[in-house]
HTML snippet that shows the backbone in 3Dmol.js (N, CA, C, O; Angstrom):
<script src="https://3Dmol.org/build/3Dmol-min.js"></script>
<div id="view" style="width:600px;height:400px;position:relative"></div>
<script>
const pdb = `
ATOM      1  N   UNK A   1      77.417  39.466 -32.782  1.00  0.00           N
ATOM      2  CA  UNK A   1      76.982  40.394 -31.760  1.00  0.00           C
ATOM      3  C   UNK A   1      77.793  40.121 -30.488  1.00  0.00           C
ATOM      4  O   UNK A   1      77.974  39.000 -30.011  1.00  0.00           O
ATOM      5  N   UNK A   2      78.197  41.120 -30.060  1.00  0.00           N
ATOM      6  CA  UNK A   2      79.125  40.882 -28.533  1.00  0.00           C
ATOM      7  C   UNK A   2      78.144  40.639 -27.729  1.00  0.00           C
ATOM      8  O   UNK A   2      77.025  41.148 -27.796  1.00  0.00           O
ATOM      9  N   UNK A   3      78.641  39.611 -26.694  1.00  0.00           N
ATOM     10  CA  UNK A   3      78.115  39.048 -26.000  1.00  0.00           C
ATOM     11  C   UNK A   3      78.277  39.713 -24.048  1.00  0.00           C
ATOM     12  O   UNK A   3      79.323  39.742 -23.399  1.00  0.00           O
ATOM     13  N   UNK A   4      77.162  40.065 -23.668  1.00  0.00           N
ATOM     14  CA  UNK A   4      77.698  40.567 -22.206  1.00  0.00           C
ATOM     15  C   UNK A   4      77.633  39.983 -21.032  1.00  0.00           C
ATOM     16  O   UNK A   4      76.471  39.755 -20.695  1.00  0.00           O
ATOM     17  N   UNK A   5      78.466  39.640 -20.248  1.00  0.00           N
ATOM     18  CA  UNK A   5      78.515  39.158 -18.578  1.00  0.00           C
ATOM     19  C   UNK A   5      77.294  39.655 -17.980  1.00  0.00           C
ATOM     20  O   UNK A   5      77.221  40.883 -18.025  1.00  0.00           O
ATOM     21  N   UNK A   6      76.229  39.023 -17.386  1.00  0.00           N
ATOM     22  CA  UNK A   6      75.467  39.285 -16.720  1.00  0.00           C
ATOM     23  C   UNK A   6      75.082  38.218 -15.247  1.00  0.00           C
ATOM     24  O   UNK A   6      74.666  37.064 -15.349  1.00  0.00           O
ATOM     25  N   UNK A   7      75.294  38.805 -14.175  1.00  0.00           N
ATOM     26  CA  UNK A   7      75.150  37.882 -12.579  1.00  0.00           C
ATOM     27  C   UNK A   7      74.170  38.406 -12.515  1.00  0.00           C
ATOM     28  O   UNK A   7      73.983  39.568 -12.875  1.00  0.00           O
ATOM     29  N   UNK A   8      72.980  37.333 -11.837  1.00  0.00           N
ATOM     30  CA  UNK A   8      71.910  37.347 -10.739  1.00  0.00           C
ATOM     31  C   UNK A   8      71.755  36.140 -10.469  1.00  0.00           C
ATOM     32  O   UNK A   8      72.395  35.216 -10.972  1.00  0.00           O
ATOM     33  N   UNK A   9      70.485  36.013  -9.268  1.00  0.00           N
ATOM     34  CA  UNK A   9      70.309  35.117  -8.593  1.00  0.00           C
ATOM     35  C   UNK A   9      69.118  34.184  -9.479  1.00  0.00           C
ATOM     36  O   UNK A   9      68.705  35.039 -10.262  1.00  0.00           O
ATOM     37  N   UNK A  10      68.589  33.314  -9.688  1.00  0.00           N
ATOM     38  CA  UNK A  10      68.047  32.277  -9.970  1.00  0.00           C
ATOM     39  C   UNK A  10      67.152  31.273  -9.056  1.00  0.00           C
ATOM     40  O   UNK A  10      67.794  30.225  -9.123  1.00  0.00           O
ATOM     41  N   UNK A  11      66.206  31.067  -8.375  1.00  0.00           N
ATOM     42  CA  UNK A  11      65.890  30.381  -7.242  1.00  0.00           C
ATOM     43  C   UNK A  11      67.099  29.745  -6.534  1.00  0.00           C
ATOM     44  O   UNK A  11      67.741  28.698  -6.615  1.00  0.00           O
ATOM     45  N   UNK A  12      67.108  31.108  -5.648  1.00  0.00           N
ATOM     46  CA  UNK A  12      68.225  31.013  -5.111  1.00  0.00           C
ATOM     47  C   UNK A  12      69.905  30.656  -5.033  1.00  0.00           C
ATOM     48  O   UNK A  12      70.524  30.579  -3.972  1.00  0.00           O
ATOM     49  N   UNK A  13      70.327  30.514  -5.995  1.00  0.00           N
ATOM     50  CA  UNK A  13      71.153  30.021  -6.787  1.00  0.00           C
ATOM     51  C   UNK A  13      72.048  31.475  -7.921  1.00  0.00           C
ATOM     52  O   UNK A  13      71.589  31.951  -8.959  1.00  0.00           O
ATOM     53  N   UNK A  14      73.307  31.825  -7.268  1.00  0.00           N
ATOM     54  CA  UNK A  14      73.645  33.066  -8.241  1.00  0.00           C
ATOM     55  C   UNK A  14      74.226  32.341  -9.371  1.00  0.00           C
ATOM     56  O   UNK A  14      74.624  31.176  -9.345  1.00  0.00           O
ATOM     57  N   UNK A  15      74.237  33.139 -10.356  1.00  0.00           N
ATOM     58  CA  UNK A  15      74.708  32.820 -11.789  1.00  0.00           C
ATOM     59  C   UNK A  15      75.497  33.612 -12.594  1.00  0.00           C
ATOM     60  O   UNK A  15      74.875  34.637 -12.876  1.00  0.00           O
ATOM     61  N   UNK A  16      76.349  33.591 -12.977  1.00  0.00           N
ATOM     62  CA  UNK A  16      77.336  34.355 -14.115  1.00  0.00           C
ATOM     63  C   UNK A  16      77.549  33.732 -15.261  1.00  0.00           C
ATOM     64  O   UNK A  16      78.298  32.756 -15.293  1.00  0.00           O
ATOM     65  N   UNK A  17      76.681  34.382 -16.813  1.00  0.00           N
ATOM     66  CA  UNK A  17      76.887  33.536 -17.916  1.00  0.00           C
ATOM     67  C   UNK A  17      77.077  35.230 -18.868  1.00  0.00           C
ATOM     68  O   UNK A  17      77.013  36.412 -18.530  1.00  0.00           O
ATOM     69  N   UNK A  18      77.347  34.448 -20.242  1.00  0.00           N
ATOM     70  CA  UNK A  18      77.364  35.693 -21.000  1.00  0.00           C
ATOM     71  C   UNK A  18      76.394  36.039 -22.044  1.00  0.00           C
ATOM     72  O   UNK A  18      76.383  34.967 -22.649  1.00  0.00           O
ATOM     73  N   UNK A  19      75.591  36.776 -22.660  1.00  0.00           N
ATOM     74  CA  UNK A  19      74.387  36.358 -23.033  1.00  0.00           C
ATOM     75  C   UNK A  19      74.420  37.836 -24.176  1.00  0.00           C
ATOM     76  O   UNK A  19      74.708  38.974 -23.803  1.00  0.00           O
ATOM     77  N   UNK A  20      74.086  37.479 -25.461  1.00  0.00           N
ATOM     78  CA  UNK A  20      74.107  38.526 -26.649  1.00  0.00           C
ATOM     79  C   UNK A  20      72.906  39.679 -26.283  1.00  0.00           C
ATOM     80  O   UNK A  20      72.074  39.482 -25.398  1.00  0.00           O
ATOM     81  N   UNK A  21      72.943  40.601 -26.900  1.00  0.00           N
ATOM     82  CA  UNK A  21      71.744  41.722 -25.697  1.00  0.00           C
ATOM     83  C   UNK A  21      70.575  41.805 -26.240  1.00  0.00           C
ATOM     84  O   UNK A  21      69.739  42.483 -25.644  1.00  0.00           O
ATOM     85  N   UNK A  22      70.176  41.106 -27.582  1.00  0.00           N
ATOM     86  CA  UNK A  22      69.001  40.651 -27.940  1.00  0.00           C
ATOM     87  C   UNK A  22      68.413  39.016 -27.543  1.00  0.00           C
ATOM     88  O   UNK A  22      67.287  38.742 -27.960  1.00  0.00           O
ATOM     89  N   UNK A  23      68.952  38.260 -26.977  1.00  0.00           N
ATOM     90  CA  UNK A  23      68.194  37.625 -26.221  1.00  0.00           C
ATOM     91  C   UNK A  23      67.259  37.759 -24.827  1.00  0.00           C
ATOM     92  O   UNK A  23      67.472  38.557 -23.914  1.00  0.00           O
ATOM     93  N   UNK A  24      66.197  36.798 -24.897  1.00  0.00           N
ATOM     94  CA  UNK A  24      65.146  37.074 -23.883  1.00  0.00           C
ATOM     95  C   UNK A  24      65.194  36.251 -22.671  1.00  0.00           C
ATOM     96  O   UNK A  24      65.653  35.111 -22.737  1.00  0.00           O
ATOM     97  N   UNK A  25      64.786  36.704 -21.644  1.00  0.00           N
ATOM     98  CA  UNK A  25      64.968  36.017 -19.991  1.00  0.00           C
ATOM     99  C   UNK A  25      64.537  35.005 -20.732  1.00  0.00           C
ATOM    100  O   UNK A  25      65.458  34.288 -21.121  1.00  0.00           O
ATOM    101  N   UNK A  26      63.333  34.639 -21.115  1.00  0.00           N
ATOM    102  CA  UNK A  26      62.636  32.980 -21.574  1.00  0.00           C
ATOM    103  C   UNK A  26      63.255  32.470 -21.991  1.00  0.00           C
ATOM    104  O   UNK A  26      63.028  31.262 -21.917  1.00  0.00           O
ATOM    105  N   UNK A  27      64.379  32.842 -22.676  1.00  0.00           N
ATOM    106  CA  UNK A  27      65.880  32.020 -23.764  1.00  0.00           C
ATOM    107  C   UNK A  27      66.338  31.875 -22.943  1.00  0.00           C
ATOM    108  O   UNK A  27      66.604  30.706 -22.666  1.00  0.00           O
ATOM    109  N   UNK A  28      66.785  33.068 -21.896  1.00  0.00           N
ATOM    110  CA  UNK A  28      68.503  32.341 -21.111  1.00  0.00           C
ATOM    111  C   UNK A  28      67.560  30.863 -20.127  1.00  0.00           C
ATOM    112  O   UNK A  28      67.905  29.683 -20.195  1.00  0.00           O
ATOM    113  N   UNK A  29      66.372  31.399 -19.293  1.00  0.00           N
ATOM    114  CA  UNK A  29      65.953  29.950 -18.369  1.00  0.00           C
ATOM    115  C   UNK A  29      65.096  28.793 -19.001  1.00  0.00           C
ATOM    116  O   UNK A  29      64.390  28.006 -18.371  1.00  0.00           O
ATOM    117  N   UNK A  30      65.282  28.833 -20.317  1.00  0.00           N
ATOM    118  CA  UNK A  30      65.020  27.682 -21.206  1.00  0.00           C
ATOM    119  C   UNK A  30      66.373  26.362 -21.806  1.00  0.00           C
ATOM    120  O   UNK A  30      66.691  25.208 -21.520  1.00  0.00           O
ATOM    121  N   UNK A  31      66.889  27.645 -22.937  1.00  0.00           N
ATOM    122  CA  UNK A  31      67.855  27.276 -23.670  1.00  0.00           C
ATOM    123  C   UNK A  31      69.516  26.621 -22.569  1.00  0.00           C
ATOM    124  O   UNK A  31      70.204  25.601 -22.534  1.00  0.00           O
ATOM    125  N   UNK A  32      69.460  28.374 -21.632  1.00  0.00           N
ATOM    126  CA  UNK A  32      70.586  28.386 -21.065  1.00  0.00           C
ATOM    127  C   UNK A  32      70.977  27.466 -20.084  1.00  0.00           C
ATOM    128  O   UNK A  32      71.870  26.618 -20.085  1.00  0.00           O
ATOM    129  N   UNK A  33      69.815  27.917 -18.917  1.00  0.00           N
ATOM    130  CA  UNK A  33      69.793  27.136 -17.599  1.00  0.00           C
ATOM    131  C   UNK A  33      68.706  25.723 -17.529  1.00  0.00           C
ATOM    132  O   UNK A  33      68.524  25.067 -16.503  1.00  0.00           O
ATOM    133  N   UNK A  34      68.350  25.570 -18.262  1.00  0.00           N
ATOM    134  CA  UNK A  34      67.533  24.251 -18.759  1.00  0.00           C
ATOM    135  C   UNK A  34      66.384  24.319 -17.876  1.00  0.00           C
ATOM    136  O   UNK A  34      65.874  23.361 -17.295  1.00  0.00           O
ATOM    137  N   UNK A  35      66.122  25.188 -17.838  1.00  0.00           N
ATOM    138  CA  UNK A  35      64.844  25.026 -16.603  1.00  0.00           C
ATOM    139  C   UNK A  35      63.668  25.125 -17.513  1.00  0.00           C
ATOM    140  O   UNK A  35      63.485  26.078 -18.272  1.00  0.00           O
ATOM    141  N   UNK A  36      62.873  24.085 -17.399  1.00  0.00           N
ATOM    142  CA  UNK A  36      61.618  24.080 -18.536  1.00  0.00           C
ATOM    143  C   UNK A  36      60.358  24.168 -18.101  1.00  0.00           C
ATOM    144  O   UNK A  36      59.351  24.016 -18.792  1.00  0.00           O
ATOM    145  N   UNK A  37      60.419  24.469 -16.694  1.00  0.00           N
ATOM    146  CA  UNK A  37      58.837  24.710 -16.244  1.00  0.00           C
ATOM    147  C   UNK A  37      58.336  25.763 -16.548  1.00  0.00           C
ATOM    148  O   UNK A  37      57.136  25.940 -16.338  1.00  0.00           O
ATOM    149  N   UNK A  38      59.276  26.931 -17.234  1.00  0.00           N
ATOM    150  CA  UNK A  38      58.408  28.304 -17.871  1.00  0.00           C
ATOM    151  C   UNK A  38      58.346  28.081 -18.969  1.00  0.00           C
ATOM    152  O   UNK A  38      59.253  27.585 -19.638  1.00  0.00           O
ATOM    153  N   UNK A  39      57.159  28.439 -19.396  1.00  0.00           N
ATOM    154  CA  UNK A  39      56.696  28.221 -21.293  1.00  0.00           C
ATOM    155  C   UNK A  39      57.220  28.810 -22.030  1.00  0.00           C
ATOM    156  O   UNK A  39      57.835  29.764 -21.553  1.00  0.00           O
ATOM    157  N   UNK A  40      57.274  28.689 -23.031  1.00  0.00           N
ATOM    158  CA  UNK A  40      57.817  28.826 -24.465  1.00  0.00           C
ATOM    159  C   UNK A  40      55.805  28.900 -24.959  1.00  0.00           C
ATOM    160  O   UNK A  40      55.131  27.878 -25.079  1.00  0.00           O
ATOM    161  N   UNK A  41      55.147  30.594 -25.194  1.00  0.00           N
ATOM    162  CA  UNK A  41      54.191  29.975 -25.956  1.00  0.00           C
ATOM    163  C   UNK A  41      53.967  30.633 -27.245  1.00  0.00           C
ATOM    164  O   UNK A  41      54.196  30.129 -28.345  1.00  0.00           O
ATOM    165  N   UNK A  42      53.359  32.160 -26.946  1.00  0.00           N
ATOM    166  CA  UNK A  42      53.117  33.193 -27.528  1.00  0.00           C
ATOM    167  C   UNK A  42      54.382  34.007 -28.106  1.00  0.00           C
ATOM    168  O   UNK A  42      54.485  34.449 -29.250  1.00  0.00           O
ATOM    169  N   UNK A  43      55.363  34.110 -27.013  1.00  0.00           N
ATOM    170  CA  UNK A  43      56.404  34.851 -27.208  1.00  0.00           C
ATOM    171  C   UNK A  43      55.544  36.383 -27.626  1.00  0.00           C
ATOM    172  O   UNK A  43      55.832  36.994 -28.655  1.00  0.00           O
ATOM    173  N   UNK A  44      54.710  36.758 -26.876  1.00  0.00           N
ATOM    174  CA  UNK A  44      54.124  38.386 -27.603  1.00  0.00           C
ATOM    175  C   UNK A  44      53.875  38.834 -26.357  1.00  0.00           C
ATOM    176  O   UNK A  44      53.549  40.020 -26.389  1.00  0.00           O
ATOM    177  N   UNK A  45      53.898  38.254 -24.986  1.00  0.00           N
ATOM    178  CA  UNK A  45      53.373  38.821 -23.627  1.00  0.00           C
ATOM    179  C   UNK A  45      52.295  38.617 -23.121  1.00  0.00           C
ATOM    180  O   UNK A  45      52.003  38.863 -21.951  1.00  0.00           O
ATOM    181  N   UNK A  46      51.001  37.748 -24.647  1.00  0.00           N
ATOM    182  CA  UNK A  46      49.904  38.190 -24.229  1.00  0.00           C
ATOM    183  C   UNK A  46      49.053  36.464 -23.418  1.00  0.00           C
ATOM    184  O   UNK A  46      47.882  36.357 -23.054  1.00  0.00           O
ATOM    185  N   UNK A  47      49.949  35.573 -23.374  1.00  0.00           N
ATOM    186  CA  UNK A  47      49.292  34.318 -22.231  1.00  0.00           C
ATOM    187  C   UNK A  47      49.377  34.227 -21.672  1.00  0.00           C
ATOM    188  O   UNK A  47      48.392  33.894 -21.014  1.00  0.00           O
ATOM    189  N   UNK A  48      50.836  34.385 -20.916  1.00  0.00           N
ATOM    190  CA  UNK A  48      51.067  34.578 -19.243  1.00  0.00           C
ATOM    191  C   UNK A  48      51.840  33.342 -19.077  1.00  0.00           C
ATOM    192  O   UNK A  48      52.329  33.271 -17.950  1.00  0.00           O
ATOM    193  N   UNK A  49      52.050  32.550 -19.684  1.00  0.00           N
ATOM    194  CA  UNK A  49      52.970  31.056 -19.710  1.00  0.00           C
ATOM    195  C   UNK A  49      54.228  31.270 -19.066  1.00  0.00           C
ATOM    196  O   UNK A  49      54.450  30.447 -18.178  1.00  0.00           O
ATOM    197  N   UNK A  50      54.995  32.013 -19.222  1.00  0.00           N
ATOM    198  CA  UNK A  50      56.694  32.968 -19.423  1.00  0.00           C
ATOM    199  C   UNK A  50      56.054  33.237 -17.739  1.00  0.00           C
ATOM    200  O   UNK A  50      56.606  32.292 -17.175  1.00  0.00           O
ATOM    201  N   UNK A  51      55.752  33.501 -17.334  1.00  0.00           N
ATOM    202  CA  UNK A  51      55.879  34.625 -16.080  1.00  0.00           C
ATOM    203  C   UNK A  51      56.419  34.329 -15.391  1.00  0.00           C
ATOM    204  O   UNK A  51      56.078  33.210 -15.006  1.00  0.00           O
ATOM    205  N   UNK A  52      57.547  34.886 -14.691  1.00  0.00           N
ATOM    206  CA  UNK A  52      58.590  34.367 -13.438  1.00  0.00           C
ATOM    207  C   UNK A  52      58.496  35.609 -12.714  1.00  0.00           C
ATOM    208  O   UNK A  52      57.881  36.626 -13.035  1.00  0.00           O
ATOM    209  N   UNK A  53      59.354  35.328 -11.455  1.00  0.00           N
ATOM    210  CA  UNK A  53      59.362  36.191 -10.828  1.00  0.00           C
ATOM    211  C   UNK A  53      60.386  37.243 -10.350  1.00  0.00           C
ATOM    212  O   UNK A  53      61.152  37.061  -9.404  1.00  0.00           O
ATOM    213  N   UNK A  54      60.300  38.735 -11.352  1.00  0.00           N
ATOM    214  CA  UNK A  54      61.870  38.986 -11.147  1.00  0.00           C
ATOM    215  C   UNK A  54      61.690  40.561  -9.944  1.00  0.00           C
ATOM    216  O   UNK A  54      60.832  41.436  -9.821  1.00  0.00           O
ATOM    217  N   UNK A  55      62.884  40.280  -9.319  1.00  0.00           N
ATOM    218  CA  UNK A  55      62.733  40.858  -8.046  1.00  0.00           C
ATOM    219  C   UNK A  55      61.271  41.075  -7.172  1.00  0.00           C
ATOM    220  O   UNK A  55      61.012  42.154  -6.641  1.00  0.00           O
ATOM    221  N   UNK A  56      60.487  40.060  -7.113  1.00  0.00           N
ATOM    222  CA  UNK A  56      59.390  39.668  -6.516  1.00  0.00           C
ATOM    223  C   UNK A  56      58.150  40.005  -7.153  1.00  0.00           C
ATOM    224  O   UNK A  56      57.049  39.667  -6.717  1.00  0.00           O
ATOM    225  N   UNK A  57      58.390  40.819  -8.411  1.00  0.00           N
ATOM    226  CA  UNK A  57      57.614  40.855  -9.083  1.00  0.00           C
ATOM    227  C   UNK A  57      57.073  40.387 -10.371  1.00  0.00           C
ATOM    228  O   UNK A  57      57.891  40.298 -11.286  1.00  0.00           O
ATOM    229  N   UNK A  58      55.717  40.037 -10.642  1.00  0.00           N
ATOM    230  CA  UNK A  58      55.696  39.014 -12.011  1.00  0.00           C
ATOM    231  C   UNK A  58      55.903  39.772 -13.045  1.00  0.00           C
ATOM    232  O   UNK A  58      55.506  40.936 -13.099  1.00  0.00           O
ATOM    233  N   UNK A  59      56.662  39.081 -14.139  1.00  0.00           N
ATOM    234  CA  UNK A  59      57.119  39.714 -15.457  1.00  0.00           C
ATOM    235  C   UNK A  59      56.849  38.399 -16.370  1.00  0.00           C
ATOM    236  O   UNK A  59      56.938  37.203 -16.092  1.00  0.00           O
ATOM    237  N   UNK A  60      56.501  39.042 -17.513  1.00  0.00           N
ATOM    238  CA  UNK A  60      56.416  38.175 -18.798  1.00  0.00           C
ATOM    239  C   UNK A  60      57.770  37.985 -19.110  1.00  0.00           C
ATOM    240  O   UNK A  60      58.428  38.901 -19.603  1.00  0.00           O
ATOM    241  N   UNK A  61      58.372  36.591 -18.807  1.00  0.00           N
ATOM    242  CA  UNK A  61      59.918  36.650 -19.400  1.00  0.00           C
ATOM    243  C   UNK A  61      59.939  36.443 -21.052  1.00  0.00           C
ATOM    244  O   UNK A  61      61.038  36.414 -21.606  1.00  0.00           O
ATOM    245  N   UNK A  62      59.063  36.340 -21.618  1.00  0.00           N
ATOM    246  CA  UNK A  62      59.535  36.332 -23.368  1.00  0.00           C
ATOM    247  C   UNK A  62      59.370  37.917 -23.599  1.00  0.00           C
ATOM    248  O   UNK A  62      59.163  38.326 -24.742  1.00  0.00           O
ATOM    249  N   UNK A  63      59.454  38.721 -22.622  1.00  0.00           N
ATOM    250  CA  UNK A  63      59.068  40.223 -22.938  1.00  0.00           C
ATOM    251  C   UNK A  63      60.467  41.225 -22.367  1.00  0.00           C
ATOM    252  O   UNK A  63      60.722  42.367 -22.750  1.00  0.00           O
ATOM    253  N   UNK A  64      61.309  40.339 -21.266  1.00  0.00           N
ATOM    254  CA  UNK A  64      62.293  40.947 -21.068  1.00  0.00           C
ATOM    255  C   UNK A  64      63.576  40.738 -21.665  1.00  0.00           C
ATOM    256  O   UNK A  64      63.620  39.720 -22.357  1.00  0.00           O
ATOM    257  N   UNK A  65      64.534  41.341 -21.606  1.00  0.00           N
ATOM    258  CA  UNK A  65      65.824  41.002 -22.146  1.00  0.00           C
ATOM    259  C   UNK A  65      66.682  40.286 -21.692  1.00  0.00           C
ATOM    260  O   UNK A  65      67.598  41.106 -21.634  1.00  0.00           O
ATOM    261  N   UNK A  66      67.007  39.564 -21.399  1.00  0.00           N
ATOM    262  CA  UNK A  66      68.136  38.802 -20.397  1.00  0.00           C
ATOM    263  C   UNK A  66      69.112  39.992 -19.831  1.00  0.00           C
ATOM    264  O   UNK A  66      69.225  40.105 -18.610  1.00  0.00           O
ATOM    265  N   UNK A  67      69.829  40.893 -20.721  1.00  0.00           N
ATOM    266  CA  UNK A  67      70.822  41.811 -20.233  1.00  0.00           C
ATOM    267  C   UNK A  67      69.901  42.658 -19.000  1.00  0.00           C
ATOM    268  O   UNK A  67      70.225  43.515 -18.177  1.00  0.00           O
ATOM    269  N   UNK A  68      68.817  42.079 -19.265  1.00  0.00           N
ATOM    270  CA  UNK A  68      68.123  43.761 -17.932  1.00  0.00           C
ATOM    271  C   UNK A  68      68.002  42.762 -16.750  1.00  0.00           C
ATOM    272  O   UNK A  68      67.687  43.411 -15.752  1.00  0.00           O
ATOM    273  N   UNK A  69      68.121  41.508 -16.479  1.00  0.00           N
ATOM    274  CA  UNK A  69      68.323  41.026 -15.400  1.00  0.00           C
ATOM    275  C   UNK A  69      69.518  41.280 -14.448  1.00  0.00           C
ATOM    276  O   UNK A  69      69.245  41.049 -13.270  1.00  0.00           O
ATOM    277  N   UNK A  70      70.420  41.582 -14.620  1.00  0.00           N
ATOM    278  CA  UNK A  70      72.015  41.781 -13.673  1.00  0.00           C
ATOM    279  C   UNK A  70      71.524  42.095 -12.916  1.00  0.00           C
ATOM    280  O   UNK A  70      70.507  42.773 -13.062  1.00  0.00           O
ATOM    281  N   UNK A  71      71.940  41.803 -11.885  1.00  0.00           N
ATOM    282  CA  UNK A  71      71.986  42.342 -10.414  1.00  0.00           C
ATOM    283  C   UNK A  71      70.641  41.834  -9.910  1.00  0.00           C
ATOM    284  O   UNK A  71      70.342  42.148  -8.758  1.00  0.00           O
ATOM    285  N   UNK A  72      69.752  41.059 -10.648  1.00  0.00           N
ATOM    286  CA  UNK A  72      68.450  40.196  -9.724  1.00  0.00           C
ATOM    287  C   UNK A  72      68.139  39.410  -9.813  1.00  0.00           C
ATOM    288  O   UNK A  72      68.686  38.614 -10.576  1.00  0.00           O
ATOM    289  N   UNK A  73      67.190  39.130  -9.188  1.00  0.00           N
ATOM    290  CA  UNK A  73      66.492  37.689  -8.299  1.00  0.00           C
ATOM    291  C   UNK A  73      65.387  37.504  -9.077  1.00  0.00           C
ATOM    292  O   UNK A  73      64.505  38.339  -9.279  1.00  0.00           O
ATOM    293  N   UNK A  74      65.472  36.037  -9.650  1.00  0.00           N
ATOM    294  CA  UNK A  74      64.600  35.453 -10.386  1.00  0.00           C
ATOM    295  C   UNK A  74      64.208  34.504 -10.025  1.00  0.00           C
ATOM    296  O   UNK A  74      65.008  33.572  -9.950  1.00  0.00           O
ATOM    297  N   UNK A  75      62.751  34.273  -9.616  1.00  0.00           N
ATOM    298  CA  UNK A  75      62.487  32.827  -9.354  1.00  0.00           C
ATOM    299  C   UNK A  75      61.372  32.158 -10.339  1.00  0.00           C
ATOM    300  O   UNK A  75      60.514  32.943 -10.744  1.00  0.00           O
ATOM    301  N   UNK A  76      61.302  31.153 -10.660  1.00  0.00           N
ATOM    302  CA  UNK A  76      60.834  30.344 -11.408  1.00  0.00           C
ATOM    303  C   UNK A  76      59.390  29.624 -10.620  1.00  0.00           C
ATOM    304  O   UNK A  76      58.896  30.153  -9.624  1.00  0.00           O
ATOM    305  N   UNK A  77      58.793  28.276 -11.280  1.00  0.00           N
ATOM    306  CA  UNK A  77      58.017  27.879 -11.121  1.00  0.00           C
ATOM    307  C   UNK A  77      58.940  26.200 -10.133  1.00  0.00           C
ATOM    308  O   UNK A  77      58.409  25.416  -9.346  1.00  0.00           O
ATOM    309  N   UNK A  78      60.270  26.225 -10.602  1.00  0.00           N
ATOM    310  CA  UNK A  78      60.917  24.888  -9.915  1.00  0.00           C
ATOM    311  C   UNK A  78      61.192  25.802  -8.777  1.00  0.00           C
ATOM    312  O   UNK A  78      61.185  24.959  -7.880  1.00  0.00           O
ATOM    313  N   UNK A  79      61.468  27.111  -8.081  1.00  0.00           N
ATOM    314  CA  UNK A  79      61.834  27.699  -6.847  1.00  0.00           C
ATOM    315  C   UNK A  79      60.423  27.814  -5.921  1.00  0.00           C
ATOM    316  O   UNK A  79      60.501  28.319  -4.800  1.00  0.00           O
ATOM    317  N   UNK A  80      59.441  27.442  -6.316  1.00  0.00           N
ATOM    318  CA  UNK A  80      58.409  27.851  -5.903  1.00  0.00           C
ATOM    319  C   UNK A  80      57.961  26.532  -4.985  1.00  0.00           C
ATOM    320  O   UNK A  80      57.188  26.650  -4.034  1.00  0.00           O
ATOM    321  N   UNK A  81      58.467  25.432  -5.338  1.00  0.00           N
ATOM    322  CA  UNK A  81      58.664  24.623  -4.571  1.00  0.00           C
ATOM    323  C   UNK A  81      59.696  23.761  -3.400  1.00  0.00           C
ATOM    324  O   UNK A  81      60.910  23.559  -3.371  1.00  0.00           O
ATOM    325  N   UNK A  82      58.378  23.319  -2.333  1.00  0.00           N
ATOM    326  CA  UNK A  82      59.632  23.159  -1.174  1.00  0.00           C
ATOM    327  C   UNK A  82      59.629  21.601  -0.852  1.00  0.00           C
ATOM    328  O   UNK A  82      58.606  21.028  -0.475  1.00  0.00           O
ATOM    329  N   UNK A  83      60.626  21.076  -0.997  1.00  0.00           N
ATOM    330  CA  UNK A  83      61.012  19.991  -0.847  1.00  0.00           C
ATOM    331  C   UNK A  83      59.988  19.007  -1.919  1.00  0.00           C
ATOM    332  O   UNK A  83      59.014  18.291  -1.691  1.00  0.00           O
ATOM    333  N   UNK A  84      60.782  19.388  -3.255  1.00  0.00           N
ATOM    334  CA  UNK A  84      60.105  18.948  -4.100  1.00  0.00           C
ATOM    335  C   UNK A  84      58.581  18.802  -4.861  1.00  0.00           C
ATOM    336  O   UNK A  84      58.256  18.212  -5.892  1.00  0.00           O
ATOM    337  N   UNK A  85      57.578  19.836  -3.605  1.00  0.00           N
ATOM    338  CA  UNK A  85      56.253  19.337  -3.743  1.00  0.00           C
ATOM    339  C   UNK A  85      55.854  20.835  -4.267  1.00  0.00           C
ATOM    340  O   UNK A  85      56.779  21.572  -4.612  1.00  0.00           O
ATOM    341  N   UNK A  86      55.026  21.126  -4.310  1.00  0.00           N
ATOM    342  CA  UNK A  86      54.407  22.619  -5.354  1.00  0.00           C
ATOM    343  C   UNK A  86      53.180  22.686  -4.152  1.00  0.00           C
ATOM    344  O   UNK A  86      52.358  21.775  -4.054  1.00  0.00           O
ATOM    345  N   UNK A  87      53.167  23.799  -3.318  1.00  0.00           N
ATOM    346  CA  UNK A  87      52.137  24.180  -2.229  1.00  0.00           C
ATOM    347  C   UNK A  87      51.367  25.192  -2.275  1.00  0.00           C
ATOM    348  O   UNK A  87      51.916  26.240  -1.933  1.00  0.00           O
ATOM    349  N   UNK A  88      50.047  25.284  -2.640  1.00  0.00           N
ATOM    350  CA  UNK A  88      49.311  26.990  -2.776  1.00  0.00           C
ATOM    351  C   UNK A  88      49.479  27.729  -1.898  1.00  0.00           C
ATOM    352  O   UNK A  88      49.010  28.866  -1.950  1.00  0.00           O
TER     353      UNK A  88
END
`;
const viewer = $3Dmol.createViewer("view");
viewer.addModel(pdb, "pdb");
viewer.setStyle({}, {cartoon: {color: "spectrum"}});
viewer.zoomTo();
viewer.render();
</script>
């Protein structure tokens, strides 16, 4: 499967990788970018584990595609914290 160039931002942090168009946001910030504070659970949408935040809004990432990210801002559960500490 050809693989496509896709840039966005990442807690704060832009990114350019290339990613096949059936993989899922939860694959690329698992597998790709090693970031493991979003779950791996259900993979069906229906626990809420996956949820990041893409263009400020929450999305089930085992529900999106990685290719539909380009051009945005994703933040995670490690961006959510400031100076290392996790604040309500």
């Amino acid at each position: 499967m050809e693989k496509k160039k896709i840039i966005f931002k990442i807690n704060g942090v832009e990114k350019t990788v290339e990613v096949e168009p059936n993989k899922t946001l939860l694959w690329l910030i698992r597998e790709v970018l090693k970031l493991k504070g979003t779950k791996k659970a259900c993979e069906r949408g229906d626990c809420g584990l996956c949820t990041v935040l893409l263009n400020g809004e929450p999305v089930k990432s085992c529900l999106v595609l990685a290719v539909e990210v380009d051009g945005s801002e994703i933040v995670t559960v490690e961006g959510l914290s400031r100076d290392g500490e996790l604040t309500p």
